[in-house]
Structure formats: C-alpha cells, structure tokens
N, C-alpha and C positions, 0 to 999 in steps of 0.2 A: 433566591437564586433563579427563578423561573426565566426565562429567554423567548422573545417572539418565536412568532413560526419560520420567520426570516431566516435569520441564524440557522435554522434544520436543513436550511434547504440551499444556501449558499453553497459553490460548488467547492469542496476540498476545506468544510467546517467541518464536517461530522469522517469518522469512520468506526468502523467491527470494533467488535472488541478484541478479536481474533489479531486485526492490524494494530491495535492500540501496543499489545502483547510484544509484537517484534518492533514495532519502531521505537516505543518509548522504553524495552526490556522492563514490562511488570509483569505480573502474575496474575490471570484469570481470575484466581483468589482472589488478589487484593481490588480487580477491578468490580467482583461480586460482592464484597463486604461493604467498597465505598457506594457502592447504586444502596447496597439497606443502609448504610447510615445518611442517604442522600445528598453524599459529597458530589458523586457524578449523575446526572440526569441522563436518560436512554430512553430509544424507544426499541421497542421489539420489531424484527424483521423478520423474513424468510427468502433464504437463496437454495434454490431446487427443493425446496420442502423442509431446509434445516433452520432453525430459529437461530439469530444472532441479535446482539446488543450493539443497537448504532449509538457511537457517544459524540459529544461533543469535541471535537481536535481541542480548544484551549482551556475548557474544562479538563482532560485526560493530559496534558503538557503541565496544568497547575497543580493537578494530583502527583504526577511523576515526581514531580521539582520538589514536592513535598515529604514525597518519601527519599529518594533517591538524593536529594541536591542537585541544584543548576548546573555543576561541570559534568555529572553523571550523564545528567539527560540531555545537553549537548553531547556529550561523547557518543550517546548513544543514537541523538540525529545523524549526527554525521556519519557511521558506520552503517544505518540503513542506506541515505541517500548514495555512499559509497557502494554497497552493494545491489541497489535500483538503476544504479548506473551502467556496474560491469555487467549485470543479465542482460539492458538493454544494450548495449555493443557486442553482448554474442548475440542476439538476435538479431541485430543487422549486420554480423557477420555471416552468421544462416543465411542471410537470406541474399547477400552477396554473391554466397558460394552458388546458389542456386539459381543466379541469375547469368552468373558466369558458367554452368552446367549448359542451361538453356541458351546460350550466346554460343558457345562448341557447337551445340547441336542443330543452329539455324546456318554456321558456317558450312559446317559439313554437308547439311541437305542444298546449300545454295553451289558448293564446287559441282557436289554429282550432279546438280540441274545442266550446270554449267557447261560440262563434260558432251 
C-alpha cells in the first residue's frame, strides 16, 4: 500500500485527522487503530507546536466506506460541503456589511467636505 511522495503533496490529497473526523463522521479511535493496523498511512505534523496525523483523503474515504457504507459517507460529504458553504456566505456576508459600513462613512466625510 505504500504511495509515491507525489500523492503527499498533491494539493487537497492529504488532510488532519482532526478534518478526516468531521468530514467523513469517524472517530479519532477508529482513525488510531486503523494507522496500528496499517490500514491508513500518515505522517506526523505540527500546527503551533501541536502534533496532527496528516492522512491520505482516498485512503480515509476508503476506510469510511468500509465502516460506515457508501450512502453514509456520501451523506456525510455532502452535509460537510453544505456546511463549508453556509460559513462561507456568512463570511462574505461580514464582510459585505463591512464594506457597506465603510461606503456610509466615506459618503458622509465627502457631503461635509462638500459643505
């Protein structure tokens, strides 16, 4: 089952296991017991000094499919990508509102120039 370095480094092959967790609904358990029985291959990381398991994306989708079943773990793509979505449209709602703040307050200082 071994994989070039290629594969590691392809962009949106690999994630956390932390992200494995919510997009595919498994359990940090189960994704620790399959790395010892070397179902999933990882490498160790560190984000701010905290160590994570980067996995493979279709190694971790063939693992899920295995426990879980294929309608599961579509179901459960599609409720992450669903909710990837609506945080992105409140954030470009935020930031909307913030432009439209910032457009008031360049009107208002161009009347008083005006004045």
């Amino acid at each position: 089952m071994p994989v070039s370095q290629a594969d590691w480094t392809k962009p949106g092959a690999t994630l956390s296991h932390k992200n494995a967790c919510k997009e595919f609904g498994i359990e940090e358990s189960e994704i620790i017991e399959a790395i010892r029985q070397g179902k999933l291959q990882y490498k160790e990381n560190y984000a701010h000094g905290n160590p994570y398991f980067r996995l493979l994306r279709d190694e971790v989708e063939s693992f899920a499919k295995e426990i879980h079943g294929g309608e599961t773990i579509e179901m459960k793509k599609v409720e992450y990508e669903i909710k990837k979505t609506r945080t992105e449209i409140n954030s470009y709602k935020r930031k909307i509102a913030a432009l439209e703040r910032q457009m008031q307050n360049l009107l208002q200082r161009k009347s008083e120039i005006e004045k």
